[in-house]
N, C-alpha and C positions, 0 to 999 in steps of 0.2 A: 445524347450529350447530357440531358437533364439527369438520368441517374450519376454520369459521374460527377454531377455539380452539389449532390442532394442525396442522403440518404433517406429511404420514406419511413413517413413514424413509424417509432415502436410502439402495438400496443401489448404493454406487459401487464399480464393480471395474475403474474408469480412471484414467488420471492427473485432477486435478483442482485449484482455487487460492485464491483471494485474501482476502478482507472482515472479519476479526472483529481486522486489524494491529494496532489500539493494543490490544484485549484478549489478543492472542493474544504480542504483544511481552512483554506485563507478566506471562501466565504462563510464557512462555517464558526469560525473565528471572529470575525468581523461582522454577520451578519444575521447570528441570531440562533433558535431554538430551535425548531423541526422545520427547519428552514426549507423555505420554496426559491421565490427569487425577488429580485429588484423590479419595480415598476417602470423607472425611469436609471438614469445617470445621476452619479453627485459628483460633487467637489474631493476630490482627493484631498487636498489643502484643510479640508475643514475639519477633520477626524483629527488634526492636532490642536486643536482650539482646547480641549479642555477633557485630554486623557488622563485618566490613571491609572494607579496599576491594577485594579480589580474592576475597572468599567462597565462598572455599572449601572452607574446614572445617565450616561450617553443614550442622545437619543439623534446624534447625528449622521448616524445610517439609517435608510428608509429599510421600510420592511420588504419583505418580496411578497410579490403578489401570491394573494390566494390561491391556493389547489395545485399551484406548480410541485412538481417531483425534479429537479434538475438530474435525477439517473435512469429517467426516463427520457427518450427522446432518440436522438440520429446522430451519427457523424454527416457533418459539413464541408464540403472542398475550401477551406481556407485559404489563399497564396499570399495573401497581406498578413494576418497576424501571426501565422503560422510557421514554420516553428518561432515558440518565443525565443531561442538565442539558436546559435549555433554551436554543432557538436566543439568545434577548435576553439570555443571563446568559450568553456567551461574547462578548467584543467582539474575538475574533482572528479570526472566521468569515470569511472575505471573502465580499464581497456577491455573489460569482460563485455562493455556497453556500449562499445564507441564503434556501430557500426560502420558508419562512411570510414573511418583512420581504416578498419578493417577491409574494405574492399564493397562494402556493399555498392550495387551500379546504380541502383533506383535514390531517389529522394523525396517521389511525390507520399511515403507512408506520413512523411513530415506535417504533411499538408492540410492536415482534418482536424475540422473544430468539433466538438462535443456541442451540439444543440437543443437545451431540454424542451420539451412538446411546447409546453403553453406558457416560456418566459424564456429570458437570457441570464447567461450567467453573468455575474460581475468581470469586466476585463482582472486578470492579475495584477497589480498594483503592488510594486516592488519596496517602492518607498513605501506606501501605508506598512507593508507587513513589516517591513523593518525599523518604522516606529513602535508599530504593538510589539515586537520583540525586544523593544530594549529594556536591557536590567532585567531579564528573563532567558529562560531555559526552555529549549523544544525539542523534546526528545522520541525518537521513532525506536519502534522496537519490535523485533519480528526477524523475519528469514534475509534472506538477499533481495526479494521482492520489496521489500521495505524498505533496502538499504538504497534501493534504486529510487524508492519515493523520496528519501532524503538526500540523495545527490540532485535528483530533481529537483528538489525546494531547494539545494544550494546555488545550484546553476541558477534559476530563474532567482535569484536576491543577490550574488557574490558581484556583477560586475558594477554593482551601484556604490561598492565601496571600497578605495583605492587599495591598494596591495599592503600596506604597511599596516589597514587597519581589519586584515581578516587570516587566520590559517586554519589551518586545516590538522587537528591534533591527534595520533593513536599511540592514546597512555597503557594500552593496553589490546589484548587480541580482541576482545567484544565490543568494548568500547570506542568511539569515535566522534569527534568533537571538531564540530567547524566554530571557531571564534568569531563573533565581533568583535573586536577591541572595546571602536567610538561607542559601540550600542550595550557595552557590557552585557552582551548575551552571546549565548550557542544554541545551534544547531545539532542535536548529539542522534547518531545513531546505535543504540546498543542487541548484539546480535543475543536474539535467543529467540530461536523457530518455534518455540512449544509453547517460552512463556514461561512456561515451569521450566524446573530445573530435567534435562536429558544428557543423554550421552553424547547428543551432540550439540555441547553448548560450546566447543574450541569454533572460535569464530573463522580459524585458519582449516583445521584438519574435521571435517565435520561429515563428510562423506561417509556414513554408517548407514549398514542396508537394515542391519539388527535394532533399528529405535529403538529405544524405552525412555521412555517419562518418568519422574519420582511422586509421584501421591503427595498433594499437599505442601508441594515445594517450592511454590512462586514468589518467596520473598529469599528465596536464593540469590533471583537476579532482581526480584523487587527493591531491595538496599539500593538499588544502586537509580532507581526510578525517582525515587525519592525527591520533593525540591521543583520538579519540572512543574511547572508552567501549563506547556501546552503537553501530551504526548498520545502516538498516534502506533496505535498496537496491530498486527497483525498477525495471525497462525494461522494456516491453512495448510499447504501443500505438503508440508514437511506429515499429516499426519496420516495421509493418503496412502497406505504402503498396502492395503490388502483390505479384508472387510474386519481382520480383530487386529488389534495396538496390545502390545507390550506395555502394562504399567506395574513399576517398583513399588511397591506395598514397604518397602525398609529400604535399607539403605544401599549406595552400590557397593560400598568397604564391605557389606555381608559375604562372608564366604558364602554361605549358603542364601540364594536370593528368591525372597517373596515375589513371582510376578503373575500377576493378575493378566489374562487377557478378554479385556471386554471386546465388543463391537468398537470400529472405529468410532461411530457417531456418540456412543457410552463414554468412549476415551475423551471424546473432542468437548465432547460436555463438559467433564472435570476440568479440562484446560478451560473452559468458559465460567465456570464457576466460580474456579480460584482467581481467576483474572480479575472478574465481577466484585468479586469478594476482596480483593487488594485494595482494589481501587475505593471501594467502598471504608476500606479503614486508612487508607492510607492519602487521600485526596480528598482535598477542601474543593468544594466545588463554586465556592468563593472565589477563588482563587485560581482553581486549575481547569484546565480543559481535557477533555480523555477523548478520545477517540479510538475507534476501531474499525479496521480499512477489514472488507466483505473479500473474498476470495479472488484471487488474480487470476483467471484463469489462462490454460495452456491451450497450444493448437498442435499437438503431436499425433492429430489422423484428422488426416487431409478429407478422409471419406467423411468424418462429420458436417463437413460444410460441403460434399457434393465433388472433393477432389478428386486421385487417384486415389488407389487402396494402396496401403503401403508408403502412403506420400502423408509430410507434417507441416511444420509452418517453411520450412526450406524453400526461396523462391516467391512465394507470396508475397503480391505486391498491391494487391487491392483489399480492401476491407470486404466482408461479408455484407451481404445486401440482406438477408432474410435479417426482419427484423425478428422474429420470433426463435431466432437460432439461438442454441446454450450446447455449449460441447458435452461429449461426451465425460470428461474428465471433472468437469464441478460435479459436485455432490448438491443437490438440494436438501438431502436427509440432512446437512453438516448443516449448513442454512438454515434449516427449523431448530436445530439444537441452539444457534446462535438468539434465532428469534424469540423462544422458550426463556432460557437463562436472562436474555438483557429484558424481556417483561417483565422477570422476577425479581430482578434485581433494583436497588435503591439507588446504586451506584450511576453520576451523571457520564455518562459514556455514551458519543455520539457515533453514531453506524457509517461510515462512507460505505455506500455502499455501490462498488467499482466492478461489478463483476459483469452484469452483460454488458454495459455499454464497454466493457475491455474486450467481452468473446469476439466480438465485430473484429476487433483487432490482428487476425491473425498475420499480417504484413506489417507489423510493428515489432514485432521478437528479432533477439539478438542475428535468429539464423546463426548461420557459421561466420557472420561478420565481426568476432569477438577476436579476446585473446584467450586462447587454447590451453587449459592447465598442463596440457600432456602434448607431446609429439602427435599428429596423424599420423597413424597406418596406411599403406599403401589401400588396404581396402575402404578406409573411410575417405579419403582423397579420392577416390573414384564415385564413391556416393555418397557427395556432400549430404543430402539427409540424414545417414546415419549418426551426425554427429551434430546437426541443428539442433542449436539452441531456442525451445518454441513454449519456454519459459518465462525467462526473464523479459523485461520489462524493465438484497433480491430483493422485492419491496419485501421487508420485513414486518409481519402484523403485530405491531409493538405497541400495546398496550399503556400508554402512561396515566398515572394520577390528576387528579383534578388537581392537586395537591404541587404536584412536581411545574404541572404546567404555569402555575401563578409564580414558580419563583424565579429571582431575576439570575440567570446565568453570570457566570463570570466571564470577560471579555468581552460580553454581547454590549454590542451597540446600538443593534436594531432588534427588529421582530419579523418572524418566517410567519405570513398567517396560516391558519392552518391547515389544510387539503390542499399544501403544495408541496409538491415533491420534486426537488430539483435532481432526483435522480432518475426523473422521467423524461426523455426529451429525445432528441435527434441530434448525432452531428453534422454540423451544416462547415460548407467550403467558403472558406475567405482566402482567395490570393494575394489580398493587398495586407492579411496577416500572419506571421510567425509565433513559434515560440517566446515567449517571455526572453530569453536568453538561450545565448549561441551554446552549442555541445564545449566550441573551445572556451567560453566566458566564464565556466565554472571548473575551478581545479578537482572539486572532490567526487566527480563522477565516476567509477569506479569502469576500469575500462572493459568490463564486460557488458556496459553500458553505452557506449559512447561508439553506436552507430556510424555515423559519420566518418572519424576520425578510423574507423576499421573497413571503410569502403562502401557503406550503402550508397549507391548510387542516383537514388532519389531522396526527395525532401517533400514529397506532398504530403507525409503522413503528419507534416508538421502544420499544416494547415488546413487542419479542419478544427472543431471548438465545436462544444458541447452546449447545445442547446435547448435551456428543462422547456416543457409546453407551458405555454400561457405567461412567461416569466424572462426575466431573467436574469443569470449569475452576477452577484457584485462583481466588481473588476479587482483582481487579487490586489492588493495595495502591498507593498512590500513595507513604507513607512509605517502603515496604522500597526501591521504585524509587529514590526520589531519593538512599537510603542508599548505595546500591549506585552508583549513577552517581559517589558522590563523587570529586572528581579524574580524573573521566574522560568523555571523549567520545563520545556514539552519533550514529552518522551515518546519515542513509539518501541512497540515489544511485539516482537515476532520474528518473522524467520526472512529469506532473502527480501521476498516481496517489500516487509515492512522497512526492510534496508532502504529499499529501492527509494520507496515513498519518502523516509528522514533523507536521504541525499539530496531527495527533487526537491523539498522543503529548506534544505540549506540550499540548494543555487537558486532557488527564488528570494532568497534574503541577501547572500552575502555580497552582492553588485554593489548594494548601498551601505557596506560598509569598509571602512576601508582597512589596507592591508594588516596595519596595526593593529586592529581593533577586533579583529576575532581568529579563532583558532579551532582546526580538528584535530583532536586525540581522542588515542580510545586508554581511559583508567585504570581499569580492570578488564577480565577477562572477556565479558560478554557484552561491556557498552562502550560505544561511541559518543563521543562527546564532541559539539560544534559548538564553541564558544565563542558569546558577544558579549565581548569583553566591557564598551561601554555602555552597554546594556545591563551589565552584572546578569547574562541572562545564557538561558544551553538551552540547544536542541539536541536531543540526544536517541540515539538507537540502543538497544539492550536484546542480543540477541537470545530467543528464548522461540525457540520457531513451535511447538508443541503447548507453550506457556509454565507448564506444569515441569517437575525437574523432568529429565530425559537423557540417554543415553545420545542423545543431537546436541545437549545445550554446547556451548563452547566453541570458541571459532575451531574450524578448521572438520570439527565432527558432521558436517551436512551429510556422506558419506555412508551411512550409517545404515546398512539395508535390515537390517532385524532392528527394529524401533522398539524401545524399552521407555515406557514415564512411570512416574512414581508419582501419587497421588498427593501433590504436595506443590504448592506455591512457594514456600517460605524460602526455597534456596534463590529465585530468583525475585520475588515480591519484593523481600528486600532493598532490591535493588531502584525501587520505583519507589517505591514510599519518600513522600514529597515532592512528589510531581506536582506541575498546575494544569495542565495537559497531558492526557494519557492517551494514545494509540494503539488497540492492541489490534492484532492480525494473529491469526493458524490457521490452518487448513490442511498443507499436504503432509506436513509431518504427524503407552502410556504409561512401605516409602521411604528411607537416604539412600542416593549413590555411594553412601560411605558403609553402610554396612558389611560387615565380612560376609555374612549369608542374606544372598537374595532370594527373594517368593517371589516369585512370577505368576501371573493370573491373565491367561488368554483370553482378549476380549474383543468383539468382532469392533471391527473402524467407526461404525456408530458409535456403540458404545464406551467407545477409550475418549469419541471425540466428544461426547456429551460428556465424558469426566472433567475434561479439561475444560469446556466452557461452564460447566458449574463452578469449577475451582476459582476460573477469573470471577466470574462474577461474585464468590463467596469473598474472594479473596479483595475485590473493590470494596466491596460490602462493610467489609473490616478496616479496609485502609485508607477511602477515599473519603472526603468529607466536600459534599456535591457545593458546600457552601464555596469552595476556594478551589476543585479540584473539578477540570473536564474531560471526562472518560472517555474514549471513542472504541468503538470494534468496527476494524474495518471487515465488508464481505468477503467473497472469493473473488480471486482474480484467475478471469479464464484462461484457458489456455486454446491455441486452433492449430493440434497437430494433424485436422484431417479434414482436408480441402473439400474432400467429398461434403462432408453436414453444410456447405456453404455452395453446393452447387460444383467445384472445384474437380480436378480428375480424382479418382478412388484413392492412388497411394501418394498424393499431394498432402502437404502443408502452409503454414505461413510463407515458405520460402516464396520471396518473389512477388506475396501480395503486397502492393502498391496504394489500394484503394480501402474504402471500409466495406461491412456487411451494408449493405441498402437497403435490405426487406428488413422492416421494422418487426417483422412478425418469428425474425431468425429465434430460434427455438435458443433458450442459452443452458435450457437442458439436456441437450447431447453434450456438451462441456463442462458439465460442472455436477456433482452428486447432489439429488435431488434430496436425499437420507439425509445428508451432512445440514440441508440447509432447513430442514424440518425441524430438526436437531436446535440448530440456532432459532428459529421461531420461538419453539416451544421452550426454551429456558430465559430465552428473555424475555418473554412475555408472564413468567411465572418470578421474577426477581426483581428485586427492590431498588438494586441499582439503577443512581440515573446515567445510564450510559447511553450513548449515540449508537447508531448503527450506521456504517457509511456504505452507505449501497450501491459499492458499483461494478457488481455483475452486471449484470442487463446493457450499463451504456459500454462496459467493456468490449463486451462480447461482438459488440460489432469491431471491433479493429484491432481484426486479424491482420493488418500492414503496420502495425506498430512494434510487432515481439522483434527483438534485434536481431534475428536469424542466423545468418552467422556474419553479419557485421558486427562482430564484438572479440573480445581479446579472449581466445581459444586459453581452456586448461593445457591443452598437448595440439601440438600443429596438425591438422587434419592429414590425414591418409590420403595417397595417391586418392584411393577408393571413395572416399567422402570429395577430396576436391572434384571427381567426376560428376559426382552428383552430390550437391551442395546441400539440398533439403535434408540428406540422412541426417546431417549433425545443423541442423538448423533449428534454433533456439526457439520455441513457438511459446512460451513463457513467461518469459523476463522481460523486457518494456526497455525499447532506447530510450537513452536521456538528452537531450529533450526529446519531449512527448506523451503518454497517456499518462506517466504517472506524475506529473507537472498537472494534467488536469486533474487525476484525484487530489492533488493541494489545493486547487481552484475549490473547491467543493468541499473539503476542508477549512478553507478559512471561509467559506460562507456559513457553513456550519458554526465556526467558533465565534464568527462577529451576529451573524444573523440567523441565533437559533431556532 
């Protein structure tokens, strides 16, 4: 009984990423610089004494205690805090996420708290954040994995404010905007997987297997970043398509097209680069926050965690107990590009980094509890796995300045002392806790997300809480948030993931505001805008899943199996430029799309992906100005499509896990590219930007009971064949809302208040 109450530490002595973004945002926000955790409790009431909008002189949040890593550590059996809402008390869920509406049977993936090794994290705190949010913008930007963090942050913040003073706005296919009204701020999430401008930036038709990126093209969708506040960026999976990336050297209008193909980890570079480098010209770090959520990882072979062979996240209902476990599917090579670039860079951009404490996760993916883009097939209705969703939903050695470290953050209230990492820790079980907010409490969850609502039939994945060692987490405040957002923008940029994460960010704000008072639309083509209206303030998504242009960017192009980017920030940077918070994400998804003749230049998946993370980061470099603007990159978020790396039968998946990974020693390198994350190392460690790195592979990668499986709202109704066996098409990926990526906001505003 002890292990199902307990998962045993992790000891991580790797890079690592993704899952606790909207918790890890709200302490990241609220509580400081390379933040560890809180020593003790405070007064939520007191962070309004004497806020501003650049809070900086605040010294009313304590600091976290020394050496804590909060993405380090366990999932914990929660049943009291856990889940923070319920799937039917968030009406933002999309039905791609609403596992229980879909059928899921289990409930206990609900149930788990994230607990880092040697502190706690801060409870979330609804009203704080949606005081720091107001008369501000927070904008997510990245894949669907994003989109689902900011239905998360809307869920965990929308039921704290009445109906009249919040909506839910899309001005356009990328764009998406949950309003405050009262708090004159948004929530925005804007779709672009790459980042840069791709071919698959239609936030609708996005499905391209042929990728390409545009070289140099991040202020495509950077324009539209612009202004945010907070924003929390993610790229990763979108750039994952083989070991070289498609990247546009000219334009796509080229009849004849320049394409380059480097290495993915080359590719994923540029997109880090230009990110880097946006943020860098385009963001006051005065003023804005940036973030960058680390790789989401998937559970689409069951055999990584010990399953069956042939078996994904389908069916999984217990979290992975190894703690040393990392799927097969993260890249670590992607990882050190990230870690490389954000040293290098000047650009203030904070790491969540989500990705093992997500690998654990494999019982928290949509599975087949979604809503289906397509009809099932008679054969996928026979074998639900074939159409599990095991999607949806490192420590990074990042070198900073003596220089960087003395200056005061914007938003920071406290101080993270140093050798603590709140993305080390455990999650530990609390039955007498939930969710922040119910799945139904938040409208903007997008229902590929909203477990529950699609039939998950348990809720313990909702109670567990992330727990850093020696520490821990401020408690998400929702009012200090929306406080702190006033008049300003948080962005995230990336591909689903970083959807994910700006959705979980809007429902952990919009509870407290009321129905008048904020709004989602999306503007333009690739961002989402949540607007808090008497906030004067957005959260926004810009989706850009590659970062760099790309043959992905644009709703609807995810789709997209030959992947083309173009080495070029400026189509979509644009779109960020003025943010106060930046989020970037890439991962699985490389100069114009407009040119009549394209040059293509094959480049293996290292190498397209170290393009793209040099470009972010070149491209912060240039646009972010650390004095107003906070940068973040989030890690990978893993994925657990094979039960087996978890001990699990051979051809199993998340389908059906219920609990977390336990063994803290779960490897989160069979799930994630080790290349990709070398990749991230070594460019952010060689760059100037001051960007974050949000680490949370490592606490992801234990819960594998979190990916929606297929409790979420199917593209096409599964097949005779799939409903037989549910795992085929069970989602081991994408993250129900509520759930993991409600704690990467936890971890995020500890990040933004106690750097």
């Amino acid at each position: 009984m002890a292990m199902n109450q307990m998962v045993r530490k992790a000891r991580i002595s790797t890079p690592f990423i993704f899952t606790l973004l909207a918790f890890i945002i709200f302490v990241v926000i609220l509580y400081g610089q390379d933040f560890a955790c809180t020593f003790s409790s405070f007064d939520d009431h007191q962070h309004l004494q004497t806020l501003d909008n650049s809070f900086h002189n605040s010294k009313l949040h304590p600091s976290f205690a020394e050496g804590c890593d909060i993405f380090d550590g366990e999932w914990v059996k929660d049943t009291v805090d856990k889940p923070m809402y319920e799937e039917w008390e968030c009406p933002y869920i999309q039905p791609q996420l609403t596992c229980q509406e879909h059928g899921r049977p289990d409930r206990g993936y609900q149930n788990w708290r994230w607990q880092p090794r040697r502190c706690d994290l801060p409870k979330f705190n609804a009203t704080l954040m949606l005081e720091t949010l107001r008369g501000k913008r927070m904008l997510f930007v990245g894949d669907s994995l994003n989109r689902g963090q900011y239905i998360s942050m809307i869920c965990l913040l929308h039921r704290l404010v009445p109906e009249e003073g919040k909506v839910m706005e899309n001005s356009n296919s990328s764009l998406t905007v949950f309003r405050l009204k009262d708090y004159n701020a948004t929530i925005e999430f804007y779709w672009a997987p790459f980042l840069l401008e791709s071919n698959s930036d239609d936030a609708v038709v996005h499905r391209i297997q042929d990728r390409i990126v545009r070289k140099g093209s991040i202020d495509t969708h950077g324009k539209h970043w612009k202004g945010a506040d907070i924003v929390v960026f993610n790229t990763y999976l979108w750039w994952m398509t083989g070991l070289q990336f498609k990247i546009l050297k000219g334009s796509f209008k080229d009849e004849v097209q320049e394409i380059e193909e480097p290495s993915t980890e080359d590719a994923y570079r540029l997109g880090m680069k230009s990110m880097l480098k946006w943020v860098e010209r385009n963001m006051d770090p005065k003023k804005t926050r940036v973030f960058f959520t680390s790789m989401s990882p998937t559970h689409a072979k069951s055999i990584d965690w010990g399953g069956e062979e042939g078996g994904n996240c389908y069916n999984e209902t217990t979290l992975i107990e190894d703690p040393e476990y990392w799927g097969s599917d993260s890249r670590k090579s992607i990882m050190k590009v990230i870690g490389e670039e954000f040293s290098k860079s000047k650009a203030p951009i904070t790491f969540l980094n989500i990705t093992q404490l997500s690998s654990y996760r494999k019982d928290a993916h949509t599975q087949i509890y979604k809503k289906q883009w397509n009809p099932l097939t008679p054969e996928q209705k026979a074998d639900p796995k074939s159409y599990a969703d095991c999607v949806h939903w490192f420590e990074l050695k990042h070198k900073k300045s003596e220089k960087r470290k003395e200056t005061t953050l914007p938003f920071a209230v406290g101080k993270t002392p140093k050798d603590f990492d709140i993305f080390s820790g455990r999650w530990v079980w609390n039955e007498e806790k939930q969710s922040t907010y119910e799945e139904s409490e938040c409208p903007y969850i997008l229902p590929q997300l909203t477990c529950q609502e699609h039939g998950r039939p348990d809720k313990d994945y909702l109670f567990w809480h992330w727990q850093p060692h020696g520490c821990n987490l401020p408690k998400f405040n929702a009012t200090l948030m929306l406080e702190a957002l006033q008049g300003k923008r948080m962005l995230f940029v990336g591909d689903s993931l970083s959807r994910g994460q700006f959705i979980s960010m809007v429902c952990l704000l919009h509870g407290m505001v009321p129905e008048n008072g904020k709004s989602m639309k999306s503007s333009y083509d690739s961002l989402s805008v949540f607007k808090l209206k008497d906030y004067n303030a957005t959260i926004e998504f810009y989706w850009a899943p590659l970062l760099l242009e790309s043959n992905g960017d644009g709703v609807g192009n995810d789709n997209v199996t030959e992947r083309i980017i173009r080495k070029s920030m400026d189509k979509h940077g644009k779109f960020w430029e003025g943010a106060d918070v930046v989020v970037f994400g890439t991962y699985i998804w490389k100069g114009s799309f407009t040119d009549e003749v394209q040059e293509f230049e094959i480049l293996q998946t290292e190498d397209a992906y170290r393009m793209g993370i040099q470009s972010m980061l070149e491209w912060a470099e240039r646009n972010m100005d650390p004095k107003k603007t906070r940068v973040f990159f989030t890690g990978m978020s893993p994925s657990h499509t094979r039960s087996i790396q978890w001990g699990g039968e051979p051809d199993g998946n998340c389908y059906n896990e219920t609990t977390p990974i336990k063994d803290p020693e779960y490897s989160w390198a069979l799930n994630s590219h080790e290349s990709i994350m070398n990749i991230i190392d070594e460019e952010f460690s060689r760059t100037r930007v001051p960007i974050s790195f949000l680490n949370i592979t490592q606490l992801s990668s234990y819960r594998k009971d979190m990916h929606t499986q297929i409790y979420k709202q199917q593209w096409s109704p599964p097949t005779p064949e799939q409903l037989a066996n549910p795992k085929s098409y069970a989602d081991c990926v994408h993250w129900c809302l509520p759930g993991l990526q409600d704690t990467w906001n936890e971890l995020l505003f500890a990040k933004i208040f106690y750097p």
